[in-house]
Structure formats: structure tokens, C-alpha cells
PATOR-78710 format. One record per residue: residue in one letter; x, z, y of N, C-alpha, C, O in turn; residue number from 1. Coordinates in steps of 0.05 Angstrom, whole numbers, padded with zeros to 5 digits. Layout:
BEGIN
   r      npx      npz      npy     capx     capz     capy      cpx      cpz      cpy      opx      opz      opy     k
   a        X        Z        Y        X        Z        Y        X        Z        Y        X        Z        Y   NUM
...
***
This chain:
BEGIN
   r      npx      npz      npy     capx     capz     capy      cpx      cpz      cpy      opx      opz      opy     k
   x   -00222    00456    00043   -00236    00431    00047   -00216    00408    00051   -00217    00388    00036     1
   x   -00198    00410    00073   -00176    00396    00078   -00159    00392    00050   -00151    00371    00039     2
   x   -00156    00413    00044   -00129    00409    00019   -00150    00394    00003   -00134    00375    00003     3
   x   -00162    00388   -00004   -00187    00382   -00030   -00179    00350   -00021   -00166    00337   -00038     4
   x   -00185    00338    00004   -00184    00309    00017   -00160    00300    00011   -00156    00279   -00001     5
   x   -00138    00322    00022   -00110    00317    00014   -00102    00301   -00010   -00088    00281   -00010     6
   x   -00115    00317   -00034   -00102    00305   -00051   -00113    00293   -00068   -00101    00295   -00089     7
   x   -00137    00277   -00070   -00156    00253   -00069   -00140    00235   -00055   -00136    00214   -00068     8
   x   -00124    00236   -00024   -00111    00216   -00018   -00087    00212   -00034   -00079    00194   -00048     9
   x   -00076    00241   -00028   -00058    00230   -00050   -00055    00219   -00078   -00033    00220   -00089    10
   x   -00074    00211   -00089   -00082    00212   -00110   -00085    00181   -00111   -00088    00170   -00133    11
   x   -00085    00170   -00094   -00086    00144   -00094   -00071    00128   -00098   -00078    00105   -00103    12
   x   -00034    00138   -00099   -00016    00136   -00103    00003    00112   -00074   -00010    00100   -00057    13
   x    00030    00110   -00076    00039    00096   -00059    00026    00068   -00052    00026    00065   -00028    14
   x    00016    00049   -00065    00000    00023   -00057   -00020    00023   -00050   -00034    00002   -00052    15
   x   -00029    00049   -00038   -00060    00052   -00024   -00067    00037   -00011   -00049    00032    00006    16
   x   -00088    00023   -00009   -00112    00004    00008   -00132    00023    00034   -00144    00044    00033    17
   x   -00127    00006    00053   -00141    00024    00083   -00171    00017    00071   -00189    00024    00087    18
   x   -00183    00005    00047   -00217    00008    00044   -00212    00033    00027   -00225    00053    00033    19
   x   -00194    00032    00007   -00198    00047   -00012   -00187    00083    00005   -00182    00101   -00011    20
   x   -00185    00086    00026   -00182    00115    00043   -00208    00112    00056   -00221    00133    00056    21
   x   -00218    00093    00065   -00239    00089    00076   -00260    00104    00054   -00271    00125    00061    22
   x   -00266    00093    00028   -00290    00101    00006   -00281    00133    00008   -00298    00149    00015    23
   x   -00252    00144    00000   -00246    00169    00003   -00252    00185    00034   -00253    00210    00034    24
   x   -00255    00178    00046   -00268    00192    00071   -00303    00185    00077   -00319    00201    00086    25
   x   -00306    00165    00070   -00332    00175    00062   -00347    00188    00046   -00369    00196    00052    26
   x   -00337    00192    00025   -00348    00217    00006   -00339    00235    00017   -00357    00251    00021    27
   x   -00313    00243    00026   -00316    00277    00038   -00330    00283    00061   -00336    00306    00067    28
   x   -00337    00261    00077   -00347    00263    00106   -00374    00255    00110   -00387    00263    00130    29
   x   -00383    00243    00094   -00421    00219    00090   -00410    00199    00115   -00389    00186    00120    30
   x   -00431    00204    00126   -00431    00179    00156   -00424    00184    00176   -00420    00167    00194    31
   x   -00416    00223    00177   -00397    00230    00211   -00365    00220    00204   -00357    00211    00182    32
   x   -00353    00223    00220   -00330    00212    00228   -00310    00241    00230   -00314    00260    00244    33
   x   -00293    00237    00217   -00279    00269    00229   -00265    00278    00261   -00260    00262    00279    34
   x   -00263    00298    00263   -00254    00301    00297   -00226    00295    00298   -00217    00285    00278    35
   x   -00207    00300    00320   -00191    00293    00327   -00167    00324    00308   -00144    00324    00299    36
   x   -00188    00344    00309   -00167    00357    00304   -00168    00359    00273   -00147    00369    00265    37
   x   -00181    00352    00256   -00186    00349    00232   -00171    00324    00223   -00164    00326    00199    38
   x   -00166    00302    00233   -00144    00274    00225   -00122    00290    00240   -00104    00279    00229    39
   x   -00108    00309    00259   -00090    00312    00262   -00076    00339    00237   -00052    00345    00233    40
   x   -00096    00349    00228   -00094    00366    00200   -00088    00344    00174   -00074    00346    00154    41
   x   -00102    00326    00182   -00092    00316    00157   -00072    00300    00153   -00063    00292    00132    42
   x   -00065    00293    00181   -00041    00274    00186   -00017    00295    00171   -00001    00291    00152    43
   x   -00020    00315    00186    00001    00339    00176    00002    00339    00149    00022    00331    00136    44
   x   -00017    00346    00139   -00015    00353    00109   -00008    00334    00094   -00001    00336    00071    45
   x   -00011    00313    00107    00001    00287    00092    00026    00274    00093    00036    00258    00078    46
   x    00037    00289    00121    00065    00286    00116    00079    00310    00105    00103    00307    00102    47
   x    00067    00335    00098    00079    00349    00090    00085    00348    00066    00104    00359    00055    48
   x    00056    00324    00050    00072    00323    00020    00084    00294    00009    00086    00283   -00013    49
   x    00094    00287    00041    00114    00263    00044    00089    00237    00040    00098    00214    00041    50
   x    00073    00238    00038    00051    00218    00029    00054    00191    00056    00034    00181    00067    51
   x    00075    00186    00062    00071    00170    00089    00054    00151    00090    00039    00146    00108    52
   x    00056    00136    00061    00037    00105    00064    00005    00116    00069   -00010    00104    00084    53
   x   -00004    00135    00058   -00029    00153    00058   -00033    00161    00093   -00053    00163    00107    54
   x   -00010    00163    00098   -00012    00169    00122   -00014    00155    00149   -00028    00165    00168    55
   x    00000    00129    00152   -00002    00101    00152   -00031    00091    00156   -00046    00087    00175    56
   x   -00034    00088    00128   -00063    00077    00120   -00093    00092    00128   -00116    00085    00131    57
   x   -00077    00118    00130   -00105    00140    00145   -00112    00127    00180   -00132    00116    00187    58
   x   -00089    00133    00195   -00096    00113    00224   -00107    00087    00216   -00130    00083    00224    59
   x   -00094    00064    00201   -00112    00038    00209   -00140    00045    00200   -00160    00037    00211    60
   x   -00138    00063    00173   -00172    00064    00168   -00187    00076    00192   -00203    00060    00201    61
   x   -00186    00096    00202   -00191    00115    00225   -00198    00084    00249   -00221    00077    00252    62
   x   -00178    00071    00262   -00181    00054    00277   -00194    00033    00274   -00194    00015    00291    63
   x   -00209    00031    00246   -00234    00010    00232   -00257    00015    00238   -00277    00001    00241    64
   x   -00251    00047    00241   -00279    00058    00242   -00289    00071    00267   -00307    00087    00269    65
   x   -00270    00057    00289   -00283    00063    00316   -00271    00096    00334   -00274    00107    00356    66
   x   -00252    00102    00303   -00235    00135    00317   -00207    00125    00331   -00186    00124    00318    67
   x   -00211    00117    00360   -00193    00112    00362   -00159    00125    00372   -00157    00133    00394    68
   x   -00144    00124    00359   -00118    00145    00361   -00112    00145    00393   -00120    00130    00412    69
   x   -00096    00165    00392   -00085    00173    00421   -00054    00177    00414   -00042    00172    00392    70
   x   -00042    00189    00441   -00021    00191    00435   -00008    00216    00424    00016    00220    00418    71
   x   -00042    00238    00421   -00020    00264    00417   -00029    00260    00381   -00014    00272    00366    72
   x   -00047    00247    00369   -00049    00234    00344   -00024    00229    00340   -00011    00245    00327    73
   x   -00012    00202    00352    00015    00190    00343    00037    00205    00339    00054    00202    00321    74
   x    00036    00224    00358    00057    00247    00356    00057    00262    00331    00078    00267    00319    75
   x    00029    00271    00321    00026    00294    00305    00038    00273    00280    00053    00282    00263    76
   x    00029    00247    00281    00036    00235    00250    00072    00228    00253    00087    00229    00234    77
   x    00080    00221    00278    00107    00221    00275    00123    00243    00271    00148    00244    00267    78
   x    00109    00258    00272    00121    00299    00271    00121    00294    00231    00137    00302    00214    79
   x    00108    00286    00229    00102    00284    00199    00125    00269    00182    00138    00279    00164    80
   x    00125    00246    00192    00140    00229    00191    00178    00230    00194    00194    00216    00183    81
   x    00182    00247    00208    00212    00266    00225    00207    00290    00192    00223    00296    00175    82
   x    00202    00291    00193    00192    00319    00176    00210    00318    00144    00225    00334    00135    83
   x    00201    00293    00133    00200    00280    00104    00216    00256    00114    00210    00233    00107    84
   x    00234    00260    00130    00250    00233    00140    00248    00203    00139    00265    00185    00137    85
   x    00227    00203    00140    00213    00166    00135    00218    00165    00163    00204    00175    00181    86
   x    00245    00148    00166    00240    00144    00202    00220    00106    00201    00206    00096    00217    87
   x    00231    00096    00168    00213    00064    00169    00184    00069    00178    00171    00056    00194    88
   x    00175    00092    00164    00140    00092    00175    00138    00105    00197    00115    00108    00207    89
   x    00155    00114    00208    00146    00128    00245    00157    00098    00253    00136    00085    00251    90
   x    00171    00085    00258    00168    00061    00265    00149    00039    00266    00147    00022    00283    91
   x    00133    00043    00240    00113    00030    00232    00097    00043    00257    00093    00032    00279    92
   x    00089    00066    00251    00066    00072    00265    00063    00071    00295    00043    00067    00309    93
   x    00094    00076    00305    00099    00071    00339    00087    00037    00341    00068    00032    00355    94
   x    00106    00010    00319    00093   -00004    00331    00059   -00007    00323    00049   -00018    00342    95
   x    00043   -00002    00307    00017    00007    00305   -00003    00015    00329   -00025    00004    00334    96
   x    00011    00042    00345    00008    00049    00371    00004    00031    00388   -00018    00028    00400    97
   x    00028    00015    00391    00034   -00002    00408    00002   -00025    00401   -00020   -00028    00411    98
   x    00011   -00031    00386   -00010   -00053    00390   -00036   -00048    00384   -00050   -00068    00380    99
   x   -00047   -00023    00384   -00076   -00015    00385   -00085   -00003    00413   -00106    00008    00418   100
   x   -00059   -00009    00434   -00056   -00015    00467   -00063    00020    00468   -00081    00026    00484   101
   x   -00051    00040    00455   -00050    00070    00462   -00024    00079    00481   -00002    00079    00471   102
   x   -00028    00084    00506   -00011    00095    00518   -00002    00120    00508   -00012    00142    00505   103
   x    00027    00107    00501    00041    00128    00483    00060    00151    00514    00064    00140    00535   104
   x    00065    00173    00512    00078    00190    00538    00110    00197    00518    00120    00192    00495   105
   x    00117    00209    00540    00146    00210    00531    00157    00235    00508    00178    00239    00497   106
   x    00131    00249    00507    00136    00266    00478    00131    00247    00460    00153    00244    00449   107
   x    00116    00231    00449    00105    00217    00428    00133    00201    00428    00144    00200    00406   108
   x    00148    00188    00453    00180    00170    00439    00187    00191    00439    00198    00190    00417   109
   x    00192    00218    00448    00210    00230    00438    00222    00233    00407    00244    00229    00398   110
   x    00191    00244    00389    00194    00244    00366    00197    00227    00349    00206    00232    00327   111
   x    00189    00191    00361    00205    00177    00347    00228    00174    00358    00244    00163    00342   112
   x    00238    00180    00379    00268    00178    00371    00296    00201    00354    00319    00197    00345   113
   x    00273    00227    00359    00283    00249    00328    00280    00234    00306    00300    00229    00294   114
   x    00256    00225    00297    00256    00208    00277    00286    00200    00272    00304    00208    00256   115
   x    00285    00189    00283    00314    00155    00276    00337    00178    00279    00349    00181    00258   116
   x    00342    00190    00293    00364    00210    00288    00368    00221    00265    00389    00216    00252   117
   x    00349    00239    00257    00349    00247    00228    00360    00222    00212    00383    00225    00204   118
   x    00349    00202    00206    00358    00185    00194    00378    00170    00200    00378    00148    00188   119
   x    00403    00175    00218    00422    00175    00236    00423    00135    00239    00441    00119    00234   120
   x    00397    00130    00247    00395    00101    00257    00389    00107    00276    00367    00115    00284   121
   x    00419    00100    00292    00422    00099    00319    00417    00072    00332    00413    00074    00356   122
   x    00416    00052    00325    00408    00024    00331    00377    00024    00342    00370    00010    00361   123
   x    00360    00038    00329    00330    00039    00331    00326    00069    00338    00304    00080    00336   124
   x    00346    00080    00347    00337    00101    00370    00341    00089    00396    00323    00089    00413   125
   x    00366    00078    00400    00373    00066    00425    00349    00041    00434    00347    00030    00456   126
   x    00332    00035    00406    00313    00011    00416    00295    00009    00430    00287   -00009    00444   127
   x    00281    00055    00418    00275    00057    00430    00265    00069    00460    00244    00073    00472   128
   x    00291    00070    00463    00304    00080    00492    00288    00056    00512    00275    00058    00532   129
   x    00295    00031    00496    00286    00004    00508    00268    00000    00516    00262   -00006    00540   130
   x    00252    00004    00494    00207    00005    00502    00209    00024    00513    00200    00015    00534   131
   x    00214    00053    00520    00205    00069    00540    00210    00058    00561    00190    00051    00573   132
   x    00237    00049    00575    00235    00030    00605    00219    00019    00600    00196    00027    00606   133
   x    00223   -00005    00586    00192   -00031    00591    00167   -00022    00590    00150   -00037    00598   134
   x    00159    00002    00581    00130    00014    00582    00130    00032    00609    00110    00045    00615   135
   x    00155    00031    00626    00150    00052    00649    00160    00087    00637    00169    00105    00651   136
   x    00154    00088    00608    00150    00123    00608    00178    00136    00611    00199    00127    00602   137
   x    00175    00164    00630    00197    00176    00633    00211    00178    00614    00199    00182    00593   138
   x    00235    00177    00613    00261    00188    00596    00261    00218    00610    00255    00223    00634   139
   x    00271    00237    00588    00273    00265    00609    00298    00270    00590    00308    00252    00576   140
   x    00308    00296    00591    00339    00310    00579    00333    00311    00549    00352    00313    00532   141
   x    00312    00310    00542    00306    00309    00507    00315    00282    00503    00337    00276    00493   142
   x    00298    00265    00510    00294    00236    00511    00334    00234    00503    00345    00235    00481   143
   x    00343    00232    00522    00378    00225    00520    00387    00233    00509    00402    00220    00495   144
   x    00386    00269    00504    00395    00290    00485    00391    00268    00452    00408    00256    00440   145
   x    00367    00272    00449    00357    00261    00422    00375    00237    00418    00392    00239    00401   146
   x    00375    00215    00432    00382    00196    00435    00424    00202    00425    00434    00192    00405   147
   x    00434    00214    00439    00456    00222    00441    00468    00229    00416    00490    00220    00409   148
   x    00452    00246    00401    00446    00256    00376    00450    00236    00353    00467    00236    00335   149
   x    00431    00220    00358    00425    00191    00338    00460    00176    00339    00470    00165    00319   150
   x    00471    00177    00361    00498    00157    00353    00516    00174    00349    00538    00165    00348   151
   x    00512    00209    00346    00533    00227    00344    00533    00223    00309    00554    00220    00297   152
   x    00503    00224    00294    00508    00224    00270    00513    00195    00263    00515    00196    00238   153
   x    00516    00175    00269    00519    00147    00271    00553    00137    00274    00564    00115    00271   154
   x    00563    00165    00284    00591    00162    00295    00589    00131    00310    00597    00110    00299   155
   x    00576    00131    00337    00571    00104    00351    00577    00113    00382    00565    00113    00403   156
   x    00598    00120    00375    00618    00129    00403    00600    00113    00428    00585    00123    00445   157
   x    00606    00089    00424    00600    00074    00457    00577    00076    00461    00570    00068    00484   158
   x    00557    00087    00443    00527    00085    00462    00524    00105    00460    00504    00111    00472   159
   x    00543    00133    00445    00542    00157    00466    00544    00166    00496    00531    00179    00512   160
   x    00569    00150    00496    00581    00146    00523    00562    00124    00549    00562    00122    00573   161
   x    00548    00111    00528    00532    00089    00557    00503    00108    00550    00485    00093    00555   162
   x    00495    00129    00543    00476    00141    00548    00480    00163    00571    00463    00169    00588   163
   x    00508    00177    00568    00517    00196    00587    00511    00179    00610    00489    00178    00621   164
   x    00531    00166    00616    00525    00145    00639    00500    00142    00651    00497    00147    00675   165
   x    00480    00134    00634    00454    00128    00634    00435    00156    00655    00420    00154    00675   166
   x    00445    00178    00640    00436    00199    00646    00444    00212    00672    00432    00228    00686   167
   x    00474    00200    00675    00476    00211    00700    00463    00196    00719    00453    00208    00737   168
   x    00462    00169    00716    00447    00156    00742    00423    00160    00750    00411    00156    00771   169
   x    00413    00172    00723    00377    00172    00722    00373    00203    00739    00351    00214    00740   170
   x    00399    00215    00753    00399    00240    00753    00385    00261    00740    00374    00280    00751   171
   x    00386    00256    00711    00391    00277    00686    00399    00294    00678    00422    00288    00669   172
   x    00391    00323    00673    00419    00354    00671    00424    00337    00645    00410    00327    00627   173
   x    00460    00340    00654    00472    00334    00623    00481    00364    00612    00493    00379    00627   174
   x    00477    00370    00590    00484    00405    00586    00498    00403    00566    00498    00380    00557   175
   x    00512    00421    00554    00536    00426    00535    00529    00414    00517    00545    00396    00513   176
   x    00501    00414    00494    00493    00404    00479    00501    00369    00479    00510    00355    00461   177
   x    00495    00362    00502    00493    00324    00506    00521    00334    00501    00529    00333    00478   178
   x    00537    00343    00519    00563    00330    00523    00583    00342    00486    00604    00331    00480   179
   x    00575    00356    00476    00581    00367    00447    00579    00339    00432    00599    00327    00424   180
   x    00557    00333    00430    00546    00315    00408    00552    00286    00418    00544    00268    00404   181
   x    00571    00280    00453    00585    00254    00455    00610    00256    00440    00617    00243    00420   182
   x    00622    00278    00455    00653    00280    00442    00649    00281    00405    00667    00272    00392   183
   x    00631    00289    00394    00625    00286    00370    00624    00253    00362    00644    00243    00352   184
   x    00611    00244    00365    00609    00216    00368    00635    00207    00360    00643    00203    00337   185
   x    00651    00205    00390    00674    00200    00393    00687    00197    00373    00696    00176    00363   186
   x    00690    00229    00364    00716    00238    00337    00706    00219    00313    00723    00205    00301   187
   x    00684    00218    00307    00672    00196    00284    00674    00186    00292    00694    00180    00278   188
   x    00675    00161    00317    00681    00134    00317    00708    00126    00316    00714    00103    00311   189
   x    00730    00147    00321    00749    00144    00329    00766    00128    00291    00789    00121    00290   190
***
């Protein structure tokens, strides 16, 4: 049933329109609305066949129609997103999140900040190190780990090193891994 929806969306090709997912979910669905775990199936399946703008365009349509996203939603589509390395559309969709006022928790930045790692933009991992303080949400040993990661493939020595820092004050386990992937850093920046 799902795969069938799948690729009707996909089928719409990259310049998809949030009415034109809209007419496509109403023919597979009539007038109910799908559940939470059924848009998080299809979030999946839609980033599994890299379909991001489809994927994108599935939340604003979803949030037209009164389904409104959460944060373990945002997660499942930024899992998607990390997946098929579009860290531009997990960006997109964090700020999306943001401004459809969904309290995002600190797994949901986590994965965007794997995101940006994978795509070794360390600039917009460290950004968003930023919005988690200003939103209050915990940073935990992923949170910096990940983070740490992003300027190791970035070879961005110094904001390896002002994350260690970071982590120690926040009293954070720093474990072999963090401290691997600073000195890594390092040797590339060097």
C-alpha cells in the first residue's frame, strides 16, 4: 500500500508542488488523514529513494492539513535525510520545525547534526550546537561527539578543540572516540 503511494510521489518528479502531494494523498487516503506512524513510513521510504524534495513537501502538505509534526516526525525525516546525504534538506526541515513552533529534543539536533557531518559541514554543525543552547535543549556526549566528528572531516582543528573544552565544562564523558576524532582534526588542519 505504502510502496504504491511511494512512488506516485515519486513520480512527481524533483519540482513537486505541496497541492500537487496533497491531490496524491487524497486519492490514496479519501478524507482520513494518515497516522503518525504511516507519514513516518513514508518519510522513510522517501528518503530511502533519496526523494528529499517529496519529502520536504510531504510535511508542509501534512501541516496544511491540520497533521501536525512532532519531533520524533522530524527525526524520522532527518534519519532520511543523513541517510541519502542531503544535509541542505535536513536543514530545510530543522528550520521548518522551528518555525511550525515544534519542540524539537536533543535526539532530533542530534541527527541534524550527523546530518552536516556526513556532509563534513562543520560550519552548520557547530550552528547547530548554537540553536540547541538558545532553545535550552540538552547537549549530551552524542551531541559533541557528532559535533567533533563534523570538524574532524572538515579538518577544522580549532572548533575541535573549543568543543572539547566545551564538553569539559558542561561536565561531559569525553571518551577515546571524541578525543580520536580531535587529534584527527588536528593532523588535517595542521
Amino acid at each position: 500500500m505504502l510502496d504504491n503511494l511511494c512512488r506516485k510521489l515519486e513520480a512527481l518528479g524533483r519540482d513537486v508542488k505541496v497541492d500537487q502531494i496533497g491531490t496524491t494523498l487524497d486519492r490514496h487516503f479519501g478524507s482520513s488523514l494518515p497516522d503518525s506512524r504511516t507519514v513516518a513510513s513514508l518519510l522513510s521510504k522517501l528518503g530511502s529513494s533519496k526523494q528529499t524534495q517529496q519529502l520536504v513537501s510531504l510535511l508542509d502538505c501534512l501541516r496544511q492539513r491540520s497533521v501536525e509534526p512532532n519531533a520524533d516526525l522530524a527525526s524520522v525525516a532527518l534519519i532520511a535525510c543523513r541517510n541519502c546525504c542531503e544535509w541542505g534538506a535536513a536543514l530545510d526541515i530543522l528550520g521548518k520545525m522551528g518555525s511550525y513552533l515544534v519542540d524539537l529534543n536533543t535526539k532530533t539536533y542530534n541527527v541534524a547534526v550527523s546530518v552536516c557531518a556526513r556532509g563534513s559541514e562543520w560550519v552548520k554543525a557547530l550552528r547547530i550546537l548554537v540553536d540547541m543552547a538558545s532553545a535550552l535543549v540538552e547537549m549530551n556526549e552524542i551531541t559533541y561527539s557528532t559535533a567533533v566528528n563534523a570538524c574532524e572531516k572538515g579538518g577544522e582543528w580549532a572548533g575541535a578543540l573549543r568543543i572539547l573544552v566545551e564538553m569539559a565544562s558542561a561536565r561531559v564523558e569525553l571518551n577515546t572516540i571524541v578525543y580520536n576524532a580531535a587529534v584527527s582534526a588536528c593532523q588535517k588542519g595542521v
